[in-house]
C-alpha positions in Angstrom: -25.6 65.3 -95.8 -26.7 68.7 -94.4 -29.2 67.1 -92.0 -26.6 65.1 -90.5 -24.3 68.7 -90.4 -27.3 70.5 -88.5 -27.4 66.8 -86.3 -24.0 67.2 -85.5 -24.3 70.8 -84.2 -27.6 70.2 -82.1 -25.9 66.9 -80.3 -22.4 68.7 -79.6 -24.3 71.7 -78.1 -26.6 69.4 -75.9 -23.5 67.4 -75.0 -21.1 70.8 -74.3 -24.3 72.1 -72.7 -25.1 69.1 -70.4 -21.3 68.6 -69.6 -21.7 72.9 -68.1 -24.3 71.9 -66.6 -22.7 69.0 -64.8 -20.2 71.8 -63.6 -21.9 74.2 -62.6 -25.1 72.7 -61.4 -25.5 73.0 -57.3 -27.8 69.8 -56.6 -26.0 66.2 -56.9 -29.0 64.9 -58.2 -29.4 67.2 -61.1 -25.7 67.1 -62.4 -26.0 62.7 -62.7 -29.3 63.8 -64.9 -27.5 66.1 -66.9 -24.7 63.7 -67.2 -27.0 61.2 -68.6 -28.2 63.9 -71.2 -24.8 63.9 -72.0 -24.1 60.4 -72.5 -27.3 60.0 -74.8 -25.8 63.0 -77.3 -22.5 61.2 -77.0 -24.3 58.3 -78.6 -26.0 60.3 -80.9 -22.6 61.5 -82.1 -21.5 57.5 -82.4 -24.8 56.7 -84.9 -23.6 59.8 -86.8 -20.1 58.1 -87.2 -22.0 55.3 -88.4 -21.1 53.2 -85.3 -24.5 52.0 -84.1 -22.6 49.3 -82.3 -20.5 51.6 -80.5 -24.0 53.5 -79.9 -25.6 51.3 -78.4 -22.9 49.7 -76.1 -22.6 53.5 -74.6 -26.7 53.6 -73.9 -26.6 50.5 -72.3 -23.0 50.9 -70.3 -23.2 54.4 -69.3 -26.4 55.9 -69.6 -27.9 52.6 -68.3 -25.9 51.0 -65.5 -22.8 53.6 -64.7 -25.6 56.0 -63.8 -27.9 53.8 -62.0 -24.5 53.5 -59.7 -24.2 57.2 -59.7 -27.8 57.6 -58.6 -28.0 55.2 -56.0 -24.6 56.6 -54.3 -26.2 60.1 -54.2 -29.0 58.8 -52.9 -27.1 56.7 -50.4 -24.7 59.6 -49.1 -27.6 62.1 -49.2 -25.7 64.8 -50.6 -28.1 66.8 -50.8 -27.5 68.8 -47.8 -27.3 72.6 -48.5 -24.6 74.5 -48.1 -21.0 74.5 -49.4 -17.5 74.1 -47.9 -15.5 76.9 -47.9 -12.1 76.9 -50.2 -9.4 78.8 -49.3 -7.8 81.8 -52.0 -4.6 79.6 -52.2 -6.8 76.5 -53.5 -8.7 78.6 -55.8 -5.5 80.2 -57.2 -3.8 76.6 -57.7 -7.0 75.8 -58.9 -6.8 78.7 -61.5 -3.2 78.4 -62.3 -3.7 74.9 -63.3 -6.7 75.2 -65.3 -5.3 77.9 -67.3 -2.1 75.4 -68.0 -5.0 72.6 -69.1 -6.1 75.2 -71.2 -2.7 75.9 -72.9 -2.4 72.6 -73.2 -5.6 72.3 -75.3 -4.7 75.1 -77.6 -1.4 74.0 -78.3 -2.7 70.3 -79.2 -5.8 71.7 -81.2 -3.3 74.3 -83.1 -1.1 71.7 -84.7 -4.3 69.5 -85.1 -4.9 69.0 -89.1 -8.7 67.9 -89.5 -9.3 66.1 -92.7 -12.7 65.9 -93.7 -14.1 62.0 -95.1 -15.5 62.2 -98.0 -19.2 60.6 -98.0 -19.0 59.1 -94.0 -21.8 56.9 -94.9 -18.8 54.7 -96.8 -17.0 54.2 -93.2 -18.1 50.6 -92.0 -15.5 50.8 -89.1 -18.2 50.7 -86.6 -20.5 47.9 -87.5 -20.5 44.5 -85.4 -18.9 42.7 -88.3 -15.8 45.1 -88.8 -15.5 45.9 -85.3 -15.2 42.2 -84.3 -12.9 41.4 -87.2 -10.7 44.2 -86.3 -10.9 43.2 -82.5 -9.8 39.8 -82.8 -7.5 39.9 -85.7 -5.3 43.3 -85.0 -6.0 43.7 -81.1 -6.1 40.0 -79.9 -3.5 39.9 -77.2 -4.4 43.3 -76.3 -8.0 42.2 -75.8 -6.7 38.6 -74.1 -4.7 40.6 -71.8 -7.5 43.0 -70.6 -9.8 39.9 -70.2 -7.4 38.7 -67.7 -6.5 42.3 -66.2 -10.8 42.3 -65.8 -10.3 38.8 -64.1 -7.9 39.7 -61.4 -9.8 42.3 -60.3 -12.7 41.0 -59.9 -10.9 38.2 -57.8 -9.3 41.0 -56.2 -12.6 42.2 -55.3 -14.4 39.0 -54.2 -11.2 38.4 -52.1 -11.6 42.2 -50.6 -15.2 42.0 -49.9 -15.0 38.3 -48.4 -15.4 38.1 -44.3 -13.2 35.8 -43.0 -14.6 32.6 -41.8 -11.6 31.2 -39.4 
């Protein structure tokens, strides 16, 4: 129990640290890595939760492919190119003003927020395949049905959009 505690603190400041990182860092290239650091402490924090499922589905979807995408558009657009745009003071003020309302926003959300501890996590089975899938397609069938098609008609959408016309 107290190494998963100490687990828990190392992966949400890798995550937190990696997600500054992404922010503040001045290279494309570097901020995709450090997004992919944060995706693999994201999926540390699932196998904690005791969702290895979950865990692994992240891995593979976003540190796998949704960065390889990321990577190859950098690469593609070359952004690499030195220098930086210059922002006006009324963008940066907007930009100020509306962070600071996010950040209300967050504290007034996180204030009323009652956190209730489990009492021995390792008793959660929410996460496994079995559960998950039982859950899925008992509780959230039509949702999941609907999304299926939803993921259809775009994709038809897409073949359609990308399709030269042969007339």
């Amino acid at each position: 129990m107290i190494f998963s505690r100490y687990l828990f603190f190392i992966l949400s400041f890798i995550a937190i640290y990696a997600a500054l990182k992404v922010l503040i860092s001045k290279k494309p290239m570097h901020s995709v890595l450090y997004l992919t650091l944060a995706f693999f402490a994201i999926g540390g924090h699932y196998i904690l939760l005791n969702a290895q499922f979950l865990a692994v589905v992240h891995i593979i979807v976003y540190a796998g492919a949704i960065m390889v995408l990321f990577i190859y558009t950098v690469m593609l657009l070359n952004l690499n190119i030195q220098g930086e745009f210059p922002k006006s003071k009324l963008m940066k003020f907007a930009s100020a003003i509306a962070g600071g309302m996010w950040l209300m926003v967050l504290i007034a959300v996180f204030r009323t927020y009652d956190l209730k501890m489990v009492a021995d996590p390792a008793l959660n089975q929410i996460g496994l395949v079995k559960n998950l899938g039982k859950v899925l397609f008992d509780e959230y069938y039509l949702p999941f049905e609907l999304s299926s098609i939803l993921f259809l008609a775009a994709m038809v959408g897409a073949v359609m959009l990308g399709k030269k016309d042969i007339y």
